[in-house]
Residue, then its C-alpha position, 0 to 999 in steps of 0.5 A: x441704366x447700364x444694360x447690366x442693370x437693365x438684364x438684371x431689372x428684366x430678369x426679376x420681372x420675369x421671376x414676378x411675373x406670377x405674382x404681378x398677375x395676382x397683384x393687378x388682379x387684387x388691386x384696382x390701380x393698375x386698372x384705373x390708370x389704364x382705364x385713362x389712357x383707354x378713355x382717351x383712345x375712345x375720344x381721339x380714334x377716328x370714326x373709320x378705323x379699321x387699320x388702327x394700330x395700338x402699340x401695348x409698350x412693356x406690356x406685362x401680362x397684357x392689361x392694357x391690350x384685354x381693356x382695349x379689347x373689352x372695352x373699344x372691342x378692337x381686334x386683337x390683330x390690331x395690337x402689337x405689345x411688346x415686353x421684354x420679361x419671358x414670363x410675362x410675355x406668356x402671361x400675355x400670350x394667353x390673354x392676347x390672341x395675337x402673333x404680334x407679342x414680342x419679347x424685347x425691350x423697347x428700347x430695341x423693338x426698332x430692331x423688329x423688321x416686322x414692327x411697321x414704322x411711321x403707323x401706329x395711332x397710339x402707344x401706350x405704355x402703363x405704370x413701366x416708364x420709370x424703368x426707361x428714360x425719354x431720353x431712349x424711348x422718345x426717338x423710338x416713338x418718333x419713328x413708330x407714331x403716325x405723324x401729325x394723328x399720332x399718340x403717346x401715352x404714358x403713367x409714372x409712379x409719383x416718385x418718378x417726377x418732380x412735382x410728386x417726388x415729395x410726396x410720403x405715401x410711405x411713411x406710415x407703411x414704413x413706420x408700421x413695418x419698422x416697428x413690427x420689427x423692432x418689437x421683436x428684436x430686429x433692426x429697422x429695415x426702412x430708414x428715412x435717408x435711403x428713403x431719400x436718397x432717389x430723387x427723380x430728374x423728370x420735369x415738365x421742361x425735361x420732357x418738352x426739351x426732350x419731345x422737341x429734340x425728338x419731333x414730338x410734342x409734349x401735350x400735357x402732365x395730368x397728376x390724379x390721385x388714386x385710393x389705394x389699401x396700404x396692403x399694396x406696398x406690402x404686396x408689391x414687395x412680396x413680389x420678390x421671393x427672397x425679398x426681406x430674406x437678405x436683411x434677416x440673414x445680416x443678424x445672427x438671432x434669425x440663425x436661430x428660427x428659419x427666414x421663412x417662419x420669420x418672414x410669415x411672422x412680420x408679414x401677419x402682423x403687419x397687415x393687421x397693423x395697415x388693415x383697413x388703412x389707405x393712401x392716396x397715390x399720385x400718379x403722372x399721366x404724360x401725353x406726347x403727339x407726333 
């Protein structure tokens, strides 16, 4: 990714920020693979640990870091979360009373005086990884984690590795969304070549190679599946304000009819086509030791 690329991805989480909210709320996932990473935090921190310190990387609106207050009653001071996208930062902040929220991206927070190396028990970084590459985020973690006792976490969507790239939880979502388009005049906007075009590079031997260059060990790749309302997709991409708007306005029948009034049309009458409708969700858990 290209820091033009980047910007632009940060800059559109900042303007999701709201709705992602509402979307963690809504939908259990992001809490259940949070929930993993917290079961293992419970398992490996040490019996005395007063001066642990847990890194929340790209830490959205702060998930990780309320359950482990919630759960593990850790000390909000004891939590560094870091986050590139403003607004989410402020969503953070609200849940989080800490001083250490700090916009940056991680592949930068090493510029942080105030972020201490060779200290941290375990960073966790939960469904964002996809975004980075190990090849950035390996040798900031290899700075960052105490060594020998120290831990990284992570998830990856399963179209973000190699073993679950192949999966299609999408076609019928993508189905159903391409027919209530076509019913009423409209060109597809899913086709099964752009579907495929993205195939992940991440493997089990990627990761160890790369860990290894960066003296870390990969520990293990768990995939667990996770039952989740087809309604999901939808909502993910509504995130995006003008998301579907483009491919509307490319035909000049919607000239006739607002994007906006269209827009609600196709949305209502696919949820009634995906209600009651649910996929089964891969999802990578990767841990990393120090």
């Amino acid at each position: 990714m290209t820091d033009h690329e980047r910007q632009r991805t940060i800059a559109s989480w900042h303007t999701r920020a709201d709705a992602y909210e509402i979307l963690i709320g809504k939908y259990p996932i992001f809490t259940n693979m949070a929930m993993e990473m917290i079961k293992f935090v419970e398992r490996h921190r040490k019996t005395n640990d007063e001066d642990i310190r847990i890194m929340d990387l790209a830490a959205g609106t702060g998930l990780i870091s309320k359950l482990l207050i919630d759960h593990l009653h850790l000390s909000p001071s004891a939590l560094y979360l870091i986050e590139p996208a403003e607004q989410m930062c402020t969503h953070a902040r609200q849940k989080i009373r800490t001083p250490h929220v700090y916009q940056i991206a991680a592949e930068d927070c090493l510029q942080l005086s105030n972020i201490p190396r060779n200290a941290f028990d375990f960073i966790l970084c939960n469904a964002s990884m996809h975004l980075m590459s190990e090849d950035a985020i390996y040798p900031v973690i290899s700075k960052l984690l105490k060594p020998k006792t120290g831990y990284f976490l992570y998830t990856l969507w399963y179209h973000a590795f190699d073993e679950t790239d192949g999966y299609e939880k999408d076609e019928e979502f993508e189905k159903c969304f391409n027919d209530v388009l076509t019913s009423l005049n409209y060109p597809k906007y899913f086709s099964t070549r752009n579907s495929k075009l993205a195939k992940s590079k991440r493997s089990r031997k990627h990761l160890e190679e790369t860990a290894e260059r960066n003296g870390l060990k990969l520990e293990s790749c768990t995939i667990r599946t996770y039952r989740t309302a087809m309604s999901f997709d939808l909502d993910f991409m509504l995130m995006a304000p003008n998301w579907l708007h483009e491919h509307l306005n490319t035909f000049e029948w919607t000239q006739k009819q607002k994007n906006v009034s269209i827009k609600e049309q196709i949305v209502n009458q696919v949820r009634e086509l995906i209600q009651n409708k649910f996929n089964d969700i891969p999802i990578v858990e990767i841990i990393v030791s120090k």
